[in-house]
N, C-alpha and C positions, 0 to 999 in steps of 0.2 A: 947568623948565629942562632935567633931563635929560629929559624926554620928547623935545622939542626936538634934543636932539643924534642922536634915530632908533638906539638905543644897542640892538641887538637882543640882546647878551651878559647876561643876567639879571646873572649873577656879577661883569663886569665893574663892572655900575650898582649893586649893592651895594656894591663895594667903593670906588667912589667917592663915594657917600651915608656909609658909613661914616669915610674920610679927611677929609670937609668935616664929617661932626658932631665928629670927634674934633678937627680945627683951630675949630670956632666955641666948644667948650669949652674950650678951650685958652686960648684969649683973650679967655675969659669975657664971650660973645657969648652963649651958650646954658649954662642950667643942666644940670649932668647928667641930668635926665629929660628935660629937652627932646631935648637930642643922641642920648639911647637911643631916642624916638622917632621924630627925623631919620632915624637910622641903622637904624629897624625892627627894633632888639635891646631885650632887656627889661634895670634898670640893672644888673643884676648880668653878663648878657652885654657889656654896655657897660664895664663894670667890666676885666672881664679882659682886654678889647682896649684900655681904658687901662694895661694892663701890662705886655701888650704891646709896646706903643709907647712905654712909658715917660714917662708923661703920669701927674702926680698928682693925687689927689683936693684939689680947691680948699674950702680949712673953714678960714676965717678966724677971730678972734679975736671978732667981734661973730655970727658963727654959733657958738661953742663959748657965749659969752652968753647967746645965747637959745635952745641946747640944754638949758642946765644952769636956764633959768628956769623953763622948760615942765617940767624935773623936780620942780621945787618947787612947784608948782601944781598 
């Protein structure tokens, strides 16, 4: 898709791969490692540009379940 749009600005097509991973996790379309690797950051970079933008880490009540199962195990 963006190759498509002939986007010869590296920087520009970064930060549009980046605002599209950062909106599909957003609305939990994409897991956070999927989106850090939409976005060609590793999670913890992906991390900080969720801080950025003011975007939370989504950890539901049935992931805090089977975080704390896998502890017991």
């Amino acid at each position: 898709m963006l190759i498509e749009l002939n986007l010869e600005n590296k920087a520009v097509e970064d930060d549009i791969k980046k605002e599209i991973a950062l909106m599909l996790y957003d609305k939990e379309i994409y897991s956070l490692g999927k989106a850090a690797a939409f976005a060609e950051l590793s999670k913890l970079e992906f991390m900080s540009l969720m801080k950025e933008k003011n975007i939370y880490i989504k950890y539901s009540i049935d992931d805090i379940k089977h975080d704390l199962d896998n502890m017991q195990s």
